[in-house]
N, C-alpha and C positions, 0 to 999 in steps of 0.2 A: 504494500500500500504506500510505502512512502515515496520507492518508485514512481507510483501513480502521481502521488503531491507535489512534484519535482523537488522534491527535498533528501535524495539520494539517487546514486545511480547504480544500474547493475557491478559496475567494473569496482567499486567500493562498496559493497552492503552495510548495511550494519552488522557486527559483531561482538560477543559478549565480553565484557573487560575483562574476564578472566585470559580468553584468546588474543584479543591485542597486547595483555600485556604478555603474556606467553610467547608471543613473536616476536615483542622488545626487547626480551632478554639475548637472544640470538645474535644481536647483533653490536657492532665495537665502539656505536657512536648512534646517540638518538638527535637529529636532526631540528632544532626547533627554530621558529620563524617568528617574529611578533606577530602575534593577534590584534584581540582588541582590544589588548595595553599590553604594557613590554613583556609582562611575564605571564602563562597561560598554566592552564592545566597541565599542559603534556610536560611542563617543566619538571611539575611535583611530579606527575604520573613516572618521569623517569628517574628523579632520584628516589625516589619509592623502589624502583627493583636493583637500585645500583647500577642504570643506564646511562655513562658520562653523558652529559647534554652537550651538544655541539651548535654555538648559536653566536651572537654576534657578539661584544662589550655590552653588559646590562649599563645602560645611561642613567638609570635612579637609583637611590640607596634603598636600600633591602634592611634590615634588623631582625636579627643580624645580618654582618654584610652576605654577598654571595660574592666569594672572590674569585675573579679570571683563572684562570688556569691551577684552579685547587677544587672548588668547588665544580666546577663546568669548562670546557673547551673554549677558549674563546677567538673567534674572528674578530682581529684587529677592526676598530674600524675610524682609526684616523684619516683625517680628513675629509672622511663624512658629516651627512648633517647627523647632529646630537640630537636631533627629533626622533624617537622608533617609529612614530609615524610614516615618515619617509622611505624609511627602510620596506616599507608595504611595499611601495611602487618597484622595486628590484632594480635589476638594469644589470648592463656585461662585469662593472665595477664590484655588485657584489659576487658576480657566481665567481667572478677571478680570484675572489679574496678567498670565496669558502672553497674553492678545490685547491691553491695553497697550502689553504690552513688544514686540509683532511691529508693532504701528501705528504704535510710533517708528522703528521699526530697517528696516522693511521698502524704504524708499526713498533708505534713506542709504548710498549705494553707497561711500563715503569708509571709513566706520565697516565696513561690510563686506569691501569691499578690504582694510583692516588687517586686519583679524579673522581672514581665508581666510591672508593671507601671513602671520599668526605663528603661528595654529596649525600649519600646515604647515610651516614651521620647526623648531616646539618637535618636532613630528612624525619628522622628519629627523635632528634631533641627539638624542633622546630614544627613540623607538620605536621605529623602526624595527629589524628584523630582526639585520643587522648590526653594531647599535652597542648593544641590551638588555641582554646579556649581559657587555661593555665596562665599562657602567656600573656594572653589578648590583660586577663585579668591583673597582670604583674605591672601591665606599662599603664595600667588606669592605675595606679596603686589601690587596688581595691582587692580586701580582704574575704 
């Protein structure tokens, strides 16, 4: 039906999160693109399984931070605009940057191991289900 709705297509169905996330473990590097602000679900979705995210310089502060090449892979992106808005529109400048930046990173299993085990950390003590609301409550100081 949703087929019908034009709000999926055959070549993408929907699928259960348990199998996408099943298929993002598979792989050396989880791909993420700004949405509809800098940071999306599929960010969490991939420090949740220990998926390094591979995505551009986060341009806002985070609390805590999420730092470039510890927390997630990161595509330089000097001399771009500092809008992630912009980064929507794409263009030859960014695929150059991110196939670069996957031809360095793709074989460095060192760089990678760090990467999967802090994201997933920050993951644990940060997002997770349990502890969100903890926090949320800590920066109100509220008891």
């Amino acid at each position: 039906k949703l087929v019908e709705m034009g709000l999926t297509n055959e070549r993408f169905p929907a699928e259960s999160l348990e199998n996408y996330l099943m298929r993002g473990i598979k792989y050396k590097v989880g791909l993420s693109l700004a949405g509809v602000t800098e940071i999306c679900h599929r960010d969490i979705e991939y420090m949740a399984i220990g998926l390094p995210i591979f995505r551009l310089e986060f341009t806002q502060n985070y609390d805590p931070d999420l730092i470039p090449n510890h927390h997630y892979i990161s595509v330089s992106r000097e001399g771009l605009s500092p809008d992630p808005n912009v980064d929507k529109l794409g263009g030859d400048e960014y695929i150059k940057r991110f196939q670069q930046r996957f031809n360095q990173v793709k074989d460095d299993r060192h760089l990678l191991n760090n990467v999967q085990q802090a994201a997933r950390e920050y993951y644990v003590e940060n997002c997770r289900a349990d502890v969100r609301l903890k926090k949320i409550l800590e920066k109100l100081n509220y008891e």
